[in-house]
C-alpha positions in Angstrom: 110.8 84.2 77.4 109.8 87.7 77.9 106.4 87.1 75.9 105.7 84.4 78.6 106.9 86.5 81.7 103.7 87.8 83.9 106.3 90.9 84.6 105.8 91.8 81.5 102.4 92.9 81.6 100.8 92.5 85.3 98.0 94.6 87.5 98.8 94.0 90.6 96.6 91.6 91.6 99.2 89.1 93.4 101.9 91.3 94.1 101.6 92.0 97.9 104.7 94.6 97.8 102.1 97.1 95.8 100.0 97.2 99.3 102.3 97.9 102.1 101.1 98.0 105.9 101.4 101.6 107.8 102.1 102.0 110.8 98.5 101.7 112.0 97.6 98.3 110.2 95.9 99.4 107.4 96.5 98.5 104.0 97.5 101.3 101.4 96.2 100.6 97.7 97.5 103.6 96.2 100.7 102.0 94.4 98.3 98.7 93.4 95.7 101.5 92.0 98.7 103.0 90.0 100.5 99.8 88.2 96.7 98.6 87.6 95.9 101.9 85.9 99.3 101.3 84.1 98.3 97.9 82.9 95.0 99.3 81.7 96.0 101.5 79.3 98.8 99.4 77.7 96.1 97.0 77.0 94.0 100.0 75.3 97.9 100.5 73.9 97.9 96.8 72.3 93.8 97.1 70.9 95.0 100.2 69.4 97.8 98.3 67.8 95.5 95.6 66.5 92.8 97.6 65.5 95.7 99.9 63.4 97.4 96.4 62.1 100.6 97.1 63.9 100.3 93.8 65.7 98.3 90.6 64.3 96.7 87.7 66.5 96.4 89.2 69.8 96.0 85.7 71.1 99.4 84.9 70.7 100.9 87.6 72.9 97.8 88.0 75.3 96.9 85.1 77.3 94.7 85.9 80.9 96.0 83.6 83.6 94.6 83.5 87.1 96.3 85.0 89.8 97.2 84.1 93.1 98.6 84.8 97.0 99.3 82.7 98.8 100.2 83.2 102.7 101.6 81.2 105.8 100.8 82.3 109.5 98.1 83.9 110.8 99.4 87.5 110.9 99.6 87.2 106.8 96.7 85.6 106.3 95.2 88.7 108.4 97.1 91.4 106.2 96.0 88.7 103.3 92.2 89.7 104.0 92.5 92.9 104.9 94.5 93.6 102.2 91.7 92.1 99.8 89.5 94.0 101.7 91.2 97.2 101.3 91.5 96.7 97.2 87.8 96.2 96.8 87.1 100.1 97.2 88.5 100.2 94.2 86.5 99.3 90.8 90.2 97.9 89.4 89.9 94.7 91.9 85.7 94.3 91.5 86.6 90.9 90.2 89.1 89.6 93.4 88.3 86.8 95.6 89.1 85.8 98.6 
């Protein structure tokens, strides 16, 4: 059900493919920054559609669920916390824990 599906509308808070390793070890955010910044302003897109009365009862199309990684081994669980680390520079991810 695409209404149910978390691709459908997701900020990159789980997905660890958005927050790739270079060659040094450290964890780039820029692609995580970029689908957040997407999500954000679909969600201004959907208040704007309320607010107009395109859409009715936000509740039944927007539902907050938590989010969660989860890693095996201790090199992931590394890139895991440097990788949370790395996203709390950005304002986006003030609300992560680790």
């Amino acid at each position: 059900n695409g209404w149910n599906n978390a691709g459908t509308g997701h900020s990159a808070l789980a997905e660890l493919n958005y927050t790739p390793e270079d060659k040094n070890g450290n964890v780039e955010i820029p692609k995580a920054i970029e689908i957040n910044e997407a999500f954000q302003i679909s969600r201004q897109f959907w208040a704007w559609q309320v607010k107009n009365g395109v859409l009715k009862n936000p509740r039944s199309f927007i539902n907050s669920t938590p989010h969660m990684s989860s890693v095996w081994g201790d090199d992931n669980i590394k890139f895991l916390k440097k990788r949370y680390e790395a996203l709390q520079a950005s304002p986006l991810f003030a609300g992560m824990q680790y």
